[in-house]
VOGU-3710 file (C-alpha; in Angstrom, 3 decimals, decimal comma):
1> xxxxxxxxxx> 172,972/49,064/93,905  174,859/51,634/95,457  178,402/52,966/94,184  180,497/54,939/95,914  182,599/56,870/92,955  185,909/59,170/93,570  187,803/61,796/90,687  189,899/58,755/90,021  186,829/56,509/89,229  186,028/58,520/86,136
11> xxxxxxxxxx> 186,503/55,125/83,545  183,744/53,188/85,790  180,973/56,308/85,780  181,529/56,135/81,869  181,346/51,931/81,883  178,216/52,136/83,562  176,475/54,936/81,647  177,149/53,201/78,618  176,069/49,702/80,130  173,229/51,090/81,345
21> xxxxxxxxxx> 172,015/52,855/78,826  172,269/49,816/76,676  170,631/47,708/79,424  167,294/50,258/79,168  167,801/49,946/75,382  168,551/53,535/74,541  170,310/54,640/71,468  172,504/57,450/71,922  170,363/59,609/69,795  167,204/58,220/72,275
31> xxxxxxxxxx> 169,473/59,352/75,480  170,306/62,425/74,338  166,486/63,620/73,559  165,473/61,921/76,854  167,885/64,116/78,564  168,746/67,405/76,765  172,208/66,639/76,282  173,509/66,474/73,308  174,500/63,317/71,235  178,321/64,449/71,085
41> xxxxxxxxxx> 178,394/64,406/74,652  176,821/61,278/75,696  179,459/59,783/73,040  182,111/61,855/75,202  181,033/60,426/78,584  181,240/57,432/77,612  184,480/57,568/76,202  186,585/59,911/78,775  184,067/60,933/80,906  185,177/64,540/80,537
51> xxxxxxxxxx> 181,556/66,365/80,555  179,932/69,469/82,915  178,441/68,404/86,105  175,334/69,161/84,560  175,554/66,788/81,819  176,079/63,900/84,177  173,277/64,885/86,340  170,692/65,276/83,509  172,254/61,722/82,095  172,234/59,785/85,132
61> xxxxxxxxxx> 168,738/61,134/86,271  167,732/60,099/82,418  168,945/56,660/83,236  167,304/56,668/86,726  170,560/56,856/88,841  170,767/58,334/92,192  173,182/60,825/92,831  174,711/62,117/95,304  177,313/64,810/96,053  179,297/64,329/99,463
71> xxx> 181,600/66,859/101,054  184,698/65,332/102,370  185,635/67,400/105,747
//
């Protein structure tokens, strides 16, 4: 599955860490060991989605989604 995800697309990036992470039966405790980030802000992603750019690549790459960062010209 492929997503194509813009600034304004924030809500869905935190629906489908949360549904995802539930779907590979990870706690949020489980999550956060998996990926070094901490509980507080896997609980914050999924809620606002207001996190580093770090903290969503170490949680998506946790959860085994692809990522990619595209340049718009």
């Amino acid at each position: 599955m492929v997503m194509r995800l813009g600034v304004e697309d924030i809500c869905s990036i935190s629906e489908l860490v949360r549904s995802r992470r539930l779907s590979m039966g990870y706690s949020r405790s489980e999550l956060s060991e998996l990926s070094g980030v901490s509980e507080s802000t896997i609980k914050r992603i999924e809620s606002n989605g207001l996190v580093t750019l770090g903290s969503y690549l170490r949680i998506l790459d946790s959860l085994k989604l692809k990522t990619e960062i595209i340049w718009k010209d």
